[in-house]
DSSP file (Angstrom, degrees, kcal/mol; ACC not computed):
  #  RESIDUE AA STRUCTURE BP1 BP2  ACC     N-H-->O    O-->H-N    N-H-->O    O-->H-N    TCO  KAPPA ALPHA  PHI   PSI    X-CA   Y-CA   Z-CA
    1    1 A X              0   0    0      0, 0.0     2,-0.3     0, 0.0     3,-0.0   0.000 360.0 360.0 360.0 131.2  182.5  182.7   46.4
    2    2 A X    >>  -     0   0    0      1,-0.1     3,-1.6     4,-0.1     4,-1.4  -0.564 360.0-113.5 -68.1 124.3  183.8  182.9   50.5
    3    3 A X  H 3> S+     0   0    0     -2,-0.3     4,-3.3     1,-0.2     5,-0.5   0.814 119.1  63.0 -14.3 -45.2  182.6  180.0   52.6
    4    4 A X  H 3> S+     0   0    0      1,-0.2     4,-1.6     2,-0.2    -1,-0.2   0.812 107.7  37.9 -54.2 -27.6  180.5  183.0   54.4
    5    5 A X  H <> S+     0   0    0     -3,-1.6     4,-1.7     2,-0.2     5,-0.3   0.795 117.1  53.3-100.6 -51.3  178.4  184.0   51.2
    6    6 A X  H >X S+     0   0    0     -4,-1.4     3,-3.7     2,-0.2     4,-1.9   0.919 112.9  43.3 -41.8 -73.2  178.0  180.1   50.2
    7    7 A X  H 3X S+     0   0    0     -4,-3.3     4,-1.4     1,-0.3     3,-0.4   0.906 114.4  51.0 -55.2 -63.6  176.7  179.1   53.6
    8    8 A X  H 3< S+     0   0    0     -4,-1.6    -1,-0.3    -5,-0.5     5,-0.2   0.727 110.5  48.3 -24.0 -38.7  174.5  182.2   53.5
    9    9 A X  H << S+     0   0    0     -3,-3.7    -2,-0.2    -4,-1.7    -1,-0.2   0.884 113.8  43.9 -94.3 -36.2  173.1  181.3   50.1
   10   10 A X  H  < S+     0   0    0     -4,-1.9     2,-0.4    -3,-0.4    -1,-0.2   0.669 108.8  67.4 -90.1  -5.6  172.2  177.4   50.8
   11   11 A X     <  -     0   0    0     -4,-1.4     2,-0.7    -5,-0.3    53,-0.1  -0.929  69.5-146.6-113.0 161.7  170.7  178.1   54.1
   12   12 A X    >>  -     0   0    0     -2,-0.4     3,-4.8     1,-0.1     4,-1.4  -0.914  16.2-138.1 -94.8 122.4  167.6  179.9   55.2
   13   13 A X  H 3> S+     0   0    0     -2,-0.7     4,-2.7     1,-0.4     5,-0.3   0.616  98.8  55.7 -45.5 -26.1  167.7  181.6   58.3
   14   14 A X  H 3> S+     0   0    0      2,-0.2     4,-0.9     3,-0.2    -1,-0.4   0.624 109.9  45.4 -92.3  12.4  164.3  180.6   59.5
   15   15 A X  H <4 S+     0   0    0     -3,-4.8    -2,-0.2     2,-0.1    -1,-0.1   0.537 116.0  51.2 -98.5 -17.0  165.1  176.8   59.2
   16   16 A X  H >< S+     0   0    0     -4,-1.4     3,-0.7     2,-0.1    -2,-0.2   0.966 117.8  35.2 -72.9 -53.7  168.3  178.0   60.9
   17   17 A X  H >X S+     0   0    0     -4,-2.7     3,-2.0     1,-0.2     4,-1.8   0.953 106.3  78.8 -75.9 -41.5  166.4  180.0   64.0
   18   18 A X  T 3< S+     0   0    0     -4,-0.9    -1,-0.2    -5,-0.3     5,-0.1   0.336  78.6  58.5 -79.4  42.4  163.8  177.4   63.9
   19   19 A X  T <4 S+     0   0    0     -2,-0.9    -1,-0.3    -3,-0.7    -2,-0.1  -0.136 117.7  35.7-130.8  31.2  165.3  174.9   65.7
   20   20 A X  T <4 S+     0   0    0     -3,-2.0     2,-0.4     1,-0.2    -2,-0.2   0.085 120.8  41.7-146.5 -28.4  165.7  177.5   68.7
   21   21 A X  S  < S-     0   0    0     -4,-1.8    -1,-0.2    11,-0.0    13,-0.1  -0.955  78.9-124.9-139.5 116.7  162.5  179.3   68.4
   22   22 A X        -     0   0    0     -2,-0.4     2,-0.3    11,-0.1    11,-0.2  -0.214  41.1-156.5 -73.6 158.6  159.1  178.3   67.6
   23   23 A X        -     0   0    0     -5,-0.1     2,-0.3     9,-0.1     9,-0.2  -0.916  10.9-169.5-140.1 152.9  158.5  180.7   64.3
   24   24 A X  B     -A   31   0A   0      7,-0.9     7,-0.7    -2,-0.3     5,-0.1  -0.817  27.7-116.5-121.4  97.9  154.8  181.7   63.2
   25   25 A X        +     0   0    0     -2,-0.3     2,-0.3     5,-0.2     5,-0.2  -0.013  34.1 175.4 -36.0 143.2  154.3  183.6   59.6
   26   26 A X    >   -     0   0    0      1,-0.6     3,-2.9     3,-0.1    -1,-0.1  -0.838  64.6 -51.5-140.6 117.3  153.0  186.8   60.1
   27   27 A X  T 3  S-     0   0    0     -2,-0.3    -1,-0.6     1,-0.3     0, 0.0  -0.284 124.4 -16.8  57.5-141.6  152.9  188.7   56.5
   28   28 A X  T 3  S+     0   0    0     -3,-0.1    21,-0.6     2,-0.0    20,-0.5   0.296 131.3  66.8 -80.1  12.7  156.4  188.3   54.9
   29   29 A X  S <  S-     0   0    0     -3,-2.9     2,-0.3    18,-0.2    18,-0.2  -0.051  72.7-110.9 -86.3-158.5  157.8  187.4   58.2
   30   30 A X  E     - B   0  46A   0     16,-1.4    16,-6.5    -5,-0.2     2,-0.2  -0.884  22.9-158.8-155.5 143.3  158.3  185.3   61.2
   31   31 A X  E     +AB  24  45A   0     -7,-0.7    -7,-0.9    -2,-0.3     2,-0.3  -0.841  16.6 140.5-120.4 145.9  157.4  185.6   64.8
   32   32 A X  E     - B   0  44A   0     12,-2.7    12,-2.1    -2,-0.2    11,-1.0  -0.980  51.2 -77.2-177.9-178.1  158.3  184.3   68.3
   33   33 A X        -     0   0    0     -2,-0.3     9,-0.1     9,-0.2   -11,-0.1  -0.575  60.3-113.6 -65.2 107.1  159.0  184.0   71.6
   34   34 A X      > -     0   0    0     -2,-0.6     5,-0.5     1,-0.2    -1,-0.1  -0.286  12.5-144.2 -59.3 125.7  162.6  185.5   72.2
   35   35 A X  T   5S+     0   0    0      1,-0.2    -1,-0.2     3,-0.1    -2,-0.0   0.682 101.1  51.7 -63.4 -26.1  165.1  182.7   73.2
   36   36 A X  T   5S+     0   0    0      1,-0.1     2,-0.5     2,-0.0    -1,-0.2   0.626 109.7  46.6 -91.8 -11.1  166.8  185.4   75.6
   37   37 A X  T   5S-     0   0    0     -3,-0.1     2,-2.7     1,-0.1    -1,-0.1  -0.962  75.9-121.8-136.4 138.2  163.5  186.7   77.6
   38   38 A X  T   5 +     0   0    0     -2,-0.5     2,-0.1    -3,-0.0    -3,-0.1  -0.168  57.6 154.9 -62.0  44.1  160.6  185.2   79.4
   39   39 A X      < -     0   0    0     -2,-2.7     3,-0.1    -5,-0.5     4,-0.1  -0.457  45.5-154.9 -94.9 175.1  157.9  186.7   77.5
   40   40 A X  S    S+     0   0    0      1,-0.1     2,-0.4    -2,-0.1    -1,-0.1   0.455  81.6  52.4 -98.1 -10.2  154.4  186.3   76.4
   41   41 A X  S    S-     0   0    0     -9,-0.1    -1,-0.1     0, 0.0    -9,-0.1  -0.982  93.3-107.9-130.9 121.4  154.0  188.1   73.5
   42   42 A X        +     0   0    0     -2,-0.4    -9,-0.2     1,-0.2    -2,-0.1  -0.102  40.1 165.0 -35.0 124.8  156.4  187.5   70.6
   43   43 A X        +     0   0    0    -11,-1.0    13,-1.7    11,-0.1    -1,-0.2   0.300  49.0 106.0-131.8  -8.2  158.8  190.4   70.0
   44   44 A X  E     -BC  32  55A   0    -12,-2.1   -12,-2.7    11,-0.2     2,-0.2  -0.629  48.0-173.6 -71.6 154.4  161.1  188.1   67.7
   45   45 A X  E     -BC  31  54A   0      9,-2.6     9,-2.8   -14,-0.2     2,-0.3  -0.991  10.8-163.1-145.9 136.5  161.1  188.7   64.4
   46   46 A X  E     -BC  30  53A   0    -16,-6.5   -16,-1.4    -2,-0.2     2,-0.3  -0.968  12.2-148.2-119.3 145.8  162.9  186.6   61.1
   47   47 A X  E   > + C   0  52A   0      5,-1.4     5,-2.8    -2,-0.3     3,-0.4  -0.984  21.5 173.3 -51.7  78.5  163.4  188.0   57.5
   48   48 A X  T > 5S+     0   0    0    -20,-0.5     3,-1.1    -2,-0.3   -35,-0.2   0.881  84.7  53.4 -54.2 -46.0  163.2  185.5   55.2
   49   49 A X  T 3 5S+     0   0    0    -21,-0.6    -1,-0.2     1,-0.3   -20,-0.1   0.507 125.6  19.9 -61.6 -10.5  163.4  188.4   52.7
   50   50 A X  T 3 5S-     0   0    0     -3,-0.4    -1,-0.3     2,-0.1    -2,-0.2   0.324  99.9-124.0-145.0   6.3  166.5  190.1   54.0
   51   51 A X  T < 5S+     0   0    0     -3,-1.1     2,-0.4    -4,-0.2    -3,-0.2   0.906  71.8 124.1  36.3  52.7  168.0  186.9   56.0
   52   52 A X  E   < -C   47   0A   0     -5,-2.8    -5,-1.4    11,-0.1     2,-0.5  -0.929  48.1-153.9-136.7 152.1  168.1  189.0   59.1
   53   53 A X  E     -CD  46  62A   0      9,-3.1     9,-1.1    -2,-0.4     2,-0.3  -0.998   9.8-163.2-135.8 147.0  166.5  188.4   62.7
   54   54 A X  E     -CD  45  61A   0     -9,-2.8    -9,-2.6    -2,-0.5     2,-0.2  -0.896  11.8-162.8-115.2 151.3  165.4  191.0   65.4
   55   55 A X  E  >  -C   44   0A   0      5,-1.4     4,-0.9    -2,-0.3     5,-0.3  -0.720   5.8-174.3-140.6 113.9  164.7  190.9   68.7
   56   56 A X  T >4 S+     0   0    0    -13,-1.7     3,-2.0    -2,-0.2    -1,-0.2   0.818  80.2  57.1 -76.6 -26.6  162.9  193.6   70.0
   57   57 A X  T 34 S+     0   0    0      1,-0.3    -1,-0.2     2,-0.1    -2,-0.0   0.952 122.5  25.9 -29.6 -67.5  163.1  192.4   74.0
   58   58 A X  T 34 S-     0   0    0      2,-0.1    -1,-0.3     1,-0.1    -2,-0.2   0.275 108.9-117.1 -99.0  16.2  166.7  192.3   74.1
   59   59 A X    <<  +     0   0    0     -3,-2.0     2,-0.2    -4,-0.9    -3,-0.1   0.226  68.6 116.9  94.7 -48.4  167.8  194.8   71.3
   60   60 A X        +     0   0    0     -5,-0.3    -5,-1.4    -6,-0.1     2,-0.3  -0.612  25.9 140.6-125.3-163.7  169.4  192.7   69.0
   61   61 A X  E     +D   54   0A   0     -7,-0.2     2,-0.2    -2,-0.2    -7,-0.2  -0.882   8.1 141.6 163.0 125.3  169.5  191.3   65.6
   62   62 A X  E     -D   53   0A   0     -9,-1.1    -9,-3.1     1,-0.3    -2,-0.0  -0.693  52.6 -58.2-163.8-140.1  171.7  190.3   62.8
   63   63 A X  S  > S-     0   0    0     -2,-0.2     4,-1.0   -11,-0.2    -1,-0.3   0.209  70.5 -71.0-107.1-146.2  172.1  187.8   60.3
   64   64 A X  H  > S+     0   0    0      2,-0.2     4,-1.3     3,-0.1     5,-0.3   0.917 129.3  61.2 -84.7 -44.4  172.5  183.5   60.8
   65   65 A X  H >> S+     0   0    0      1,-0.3     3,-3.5     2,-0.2     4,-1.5   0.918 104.2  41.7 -11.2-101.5  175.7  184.2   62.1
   66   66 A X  H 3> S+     0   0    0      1,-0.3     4,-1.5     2,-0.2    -1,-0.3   0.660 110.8  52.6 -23.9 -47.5  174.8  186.2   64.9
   67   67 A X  H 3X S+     0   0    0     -4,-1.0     4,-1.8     2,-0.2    -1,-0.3   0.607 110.1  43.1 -93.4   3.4  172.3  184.6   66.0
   68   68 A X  H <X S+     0   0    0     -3,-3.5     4,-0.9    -4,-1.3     6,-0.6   0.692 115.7  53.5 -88.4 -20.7  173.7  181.1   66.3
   69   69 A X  H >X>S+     0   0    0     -4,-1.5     4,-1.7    -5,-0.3     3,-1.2   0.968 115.8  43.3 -66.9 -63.5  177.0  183.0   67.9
   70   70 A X  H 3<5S+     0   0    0     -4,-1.5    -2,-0.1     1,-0.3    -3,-0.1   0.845 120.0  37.4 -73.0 -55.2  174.3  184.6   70.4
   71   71 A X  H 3<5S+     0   0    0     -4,-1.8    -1,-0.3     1,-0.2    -2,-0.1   0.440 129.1  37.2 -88.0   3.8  172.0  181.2   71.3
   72   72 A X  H <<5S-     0   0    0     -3,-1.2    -2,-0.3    -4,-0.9    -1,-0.2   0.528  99.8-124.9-115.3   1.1  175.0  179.2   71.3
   73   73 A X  T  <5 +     0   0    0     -4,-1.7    -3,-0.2    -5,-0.3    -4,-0.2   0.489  58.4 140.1  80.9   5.3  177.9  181.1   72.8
   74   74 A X      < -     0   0    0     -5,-0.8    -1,-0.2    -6,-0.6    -2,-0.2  -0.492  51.9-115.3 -93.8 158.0  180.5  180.7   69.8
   75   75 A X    >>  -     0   0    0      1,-0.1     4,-1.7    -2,-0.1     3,-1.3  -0.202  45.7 -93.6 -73.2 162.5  182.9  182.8   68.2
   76   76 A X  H 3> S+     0   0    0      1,-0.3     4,-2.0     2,-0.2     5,-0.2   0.900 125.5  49.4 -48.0 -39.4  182.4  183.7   64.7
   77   77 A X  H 3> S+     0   0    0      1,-0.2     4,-1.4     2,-0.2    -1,-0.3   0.820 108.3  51.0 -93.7   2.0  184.4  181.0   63.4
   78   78 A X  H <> S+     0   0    0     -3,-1.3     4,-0.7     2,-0.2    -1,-0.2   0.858 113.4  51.1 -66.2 -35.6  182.6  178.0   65.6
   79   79 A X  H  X S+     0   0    0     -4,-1.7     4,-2.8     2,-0.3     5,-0.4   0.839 110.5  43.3 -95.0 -51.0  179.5  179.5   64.2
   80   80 A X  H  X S+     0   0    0     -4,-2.0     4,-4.2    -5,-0.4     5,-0.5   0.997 116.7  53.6 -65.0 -60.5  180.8  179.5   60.2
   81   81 A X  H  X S+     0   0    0     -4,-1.4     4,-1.1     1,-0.3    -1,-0.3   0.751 114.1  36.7 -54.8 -23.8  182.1  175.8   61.1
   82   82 A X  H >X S+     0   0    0     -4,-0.7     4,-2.9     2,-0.2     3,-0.6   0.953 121.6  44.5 -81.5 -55.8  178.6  174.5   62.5
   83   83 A X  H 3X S+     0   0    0     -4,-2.8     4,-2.5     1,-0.3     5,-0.3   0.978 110.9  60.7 -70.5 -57.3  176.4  176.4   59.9
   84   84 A X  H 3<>S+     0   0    0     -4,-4.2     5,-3.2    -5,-0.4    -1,-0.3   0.895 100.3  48.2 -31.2 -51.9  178.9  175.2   57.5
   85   85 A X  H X<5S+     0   0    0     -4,-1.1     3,-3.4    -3,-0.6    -1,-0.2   0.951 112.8  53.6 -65.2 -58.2  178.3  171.4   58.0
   86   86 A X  H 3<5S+     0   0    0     -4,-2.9    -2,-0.2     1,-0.3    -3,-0.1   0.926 108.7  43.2 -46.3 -42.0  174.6  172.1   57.7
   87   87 A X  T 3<5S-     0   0    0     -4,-2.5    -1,-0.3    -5,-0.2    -2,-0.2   0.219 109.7-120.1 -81.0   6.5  174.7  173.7   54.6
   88   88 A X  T < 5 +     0   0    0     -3,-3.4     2,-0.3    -5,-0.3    -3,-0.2   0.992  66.4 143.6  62.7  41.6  177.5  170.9   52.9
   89   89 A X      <       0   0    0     -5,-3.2    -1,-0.2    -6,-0.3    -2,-0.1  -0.982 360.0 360.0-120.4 140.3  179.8  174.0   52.4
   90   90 A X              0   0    0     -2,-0.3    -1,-0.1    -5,-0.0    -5,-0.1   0.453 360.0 360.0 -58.7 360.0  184.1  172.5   53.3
């Protein structure tokens, strides 16, 4: 298994987003306030089920990757390296 798919498997993406985003269940999701826009009504959205986040304010949406690349500014491999210490993956 590639570091990317290890780190993928040991973490879950709303314990990943929720330490940026306050998360609510709504049915087999999660909801919140989008880190990128001043709103008032939740247009983020996490997949637990599909490890994927949207955000309909701003458009975009991808996996834990992406969105720690997005809310921190790092390149793909700063992003592997971080999530990678959380998760215990070398």
């Amino acid at each position: 298994m590639d570091a990317v798919s290890e780190v993928k498997s040991r973490l879950n993406i709303e314990d990943v987003v929720s330490q940026y985003v306050q998360l609510k269940r709504s049915g087999r999701n999660f909801k919140g306030l989008s880190p990128w826009t001043n709103e008032k009504t939740p247009s983020f959205m996490v997949s637990p089920e599909k490890q994927i986040w949207h955000d309909f304010s701003g458009n975009k949406g991808g996996d834990v990757f992406s969105f720690v690349m997005e809310v921190e500014g790092l390149d793909f491999r700063q992003a592997l390296e971080m999530l990678a210490r959380k998760a215990g993956v070398d």
